[in-house]
C-alpha positions in Angstrom: 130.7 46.1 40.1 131.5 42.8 38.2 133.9 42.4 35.0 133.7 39.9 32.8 136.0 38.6 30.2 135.2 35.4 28.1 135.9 33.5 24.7 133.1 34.8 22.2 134.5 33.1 18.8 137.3 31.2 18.1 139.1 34.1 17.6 136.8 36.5 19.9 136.8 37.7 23.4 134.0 39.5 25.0 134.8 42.2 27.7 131.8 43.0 29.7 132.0 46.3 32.1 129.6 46.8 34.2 129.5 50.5 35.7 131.9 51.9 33.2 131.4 55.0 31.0 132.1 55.3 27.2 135.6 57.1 27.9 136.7 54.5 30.3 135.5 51.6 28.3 137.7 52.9 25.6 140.9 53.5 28.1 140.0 49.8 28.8 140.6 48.8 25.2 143.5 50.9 24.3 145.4 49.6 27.8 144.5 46.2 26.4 145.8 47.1 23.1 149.2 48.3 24.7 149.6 45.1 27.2 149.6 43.2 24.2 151.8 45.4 21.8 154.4 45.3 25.1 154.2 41.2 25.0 155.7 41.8 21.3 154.0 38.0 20.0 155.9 37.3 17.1 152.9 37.4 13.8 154.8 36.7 10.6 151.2 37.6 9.0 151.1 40.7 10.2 152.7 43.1 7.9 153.9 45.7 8.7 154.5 45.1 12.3 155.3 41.5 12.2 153.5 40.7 16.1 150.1 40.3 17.0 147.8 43.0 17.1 144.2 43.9 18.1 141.3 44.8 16.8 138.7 46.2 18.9 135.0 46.9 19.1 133.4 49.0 21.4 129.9 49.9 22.3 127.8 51.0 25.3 124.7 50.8 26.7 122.1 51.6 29.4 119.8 48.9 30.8 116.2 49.9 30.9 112.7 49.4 29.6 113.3 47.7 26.3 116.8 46.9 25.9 118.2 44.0 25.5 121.9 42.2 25.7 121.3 41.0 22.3 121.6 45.3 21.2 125.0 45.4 22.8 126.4 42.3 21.5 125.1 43.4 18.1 126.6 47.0 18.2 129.6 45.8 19.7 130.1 43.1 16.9 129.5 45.7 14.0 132.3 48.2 15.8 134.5 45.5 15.6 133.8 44.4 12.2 134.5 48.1 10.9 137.9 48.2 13.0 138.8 45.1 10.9 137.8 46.2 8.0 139.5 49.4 8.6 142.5 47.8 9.2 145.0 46.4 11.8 145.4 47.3 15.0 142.0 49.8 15.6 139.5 50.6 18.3 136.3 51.1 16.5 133.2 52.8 18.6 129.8 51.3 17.4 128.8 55.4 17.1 132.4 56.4 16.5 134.5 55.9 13.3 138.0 53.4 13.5 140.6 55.0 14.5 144.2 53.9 14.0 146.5 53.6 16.7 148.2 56.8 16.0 145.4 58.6 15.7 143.7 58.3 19.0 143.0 61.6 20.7 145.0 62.1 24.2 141.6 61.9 25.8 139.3 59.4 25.6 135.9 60.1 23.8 134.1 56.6 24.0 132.7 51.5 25.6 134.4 46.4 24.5 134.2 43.5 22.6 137.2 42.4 20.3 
C-alpha cells in the first residue's frame, strides 16, 4: 500500500491511507495528534494550552462503481470543519460527532484529513 501526506491549504494537510480501516485511520490521527502535543510548539493564541494543537477530520471510503475522490475530500473537509468548530484540539469523524481529546474512547471506533 502507498501513504500519502501533502499540503492541502495554507494551513491544511491531507493524509491519504490506502488499505486502512476506519479504526486505524483514526489511531493514525490521534498518534499524529500526540507527536505533535510531545513537540510542545509554543502558540501564545492558543488558550488554554498555550502550544499548537490539531484539528482533525476524518472520513473513509471504498472505491467502486460511482465513487469518486471528490466524496472523500468533501466528507473529510466537513469532519474537519465540525472538529474546528467544536473546538481545539478534536478528531471529528465525517459520520461520527467531535470528540475532545479527553474524551476519546480507549478503542478506536473510526478514517484523515486535517
Amino acid at each position: 500500500s502507498t501513504d500519502l501526506v501533502s499540503r492541502y491549504d495554507a494551513d491544511q494537510l491531507a493524509v491519504l491511507l490506502s488499505d486502512t480501516t476506519a479504526a486505524g485511520a483514526l489511531q493514525c490521527a490521534r498518534d499524529l495528534r500526540d507527536a505533535l502535543r510531545q513537540l510542545a510548539i509554543p502558540h501564545q493564541d492558543n488558550p488554554p494550552s498555550a502550544i499548537l494543537t490539531a484539528s482533525i477530520g476524518i472520513a473513509t471510503l471504498v472505491p467502486g462503481p460511482g465513487t469518486q475522490a471528490a466524496d472523500l475530500v468533501t466528507a473529510a473537509d466537513g469532519a474537519l470543519d465540525r472538529a474546528r468548530n467544536d473546538g481545539r484540539d478534536r478528531i471529528a469523524d465525517a459520520q461520527e460527532p467531535a470528540l475532545r481529546s479527553d474524551e476519546l474512547p480507549p478503542q478506536p471506533i473510526a478514517a484523515i484529513a486535517g
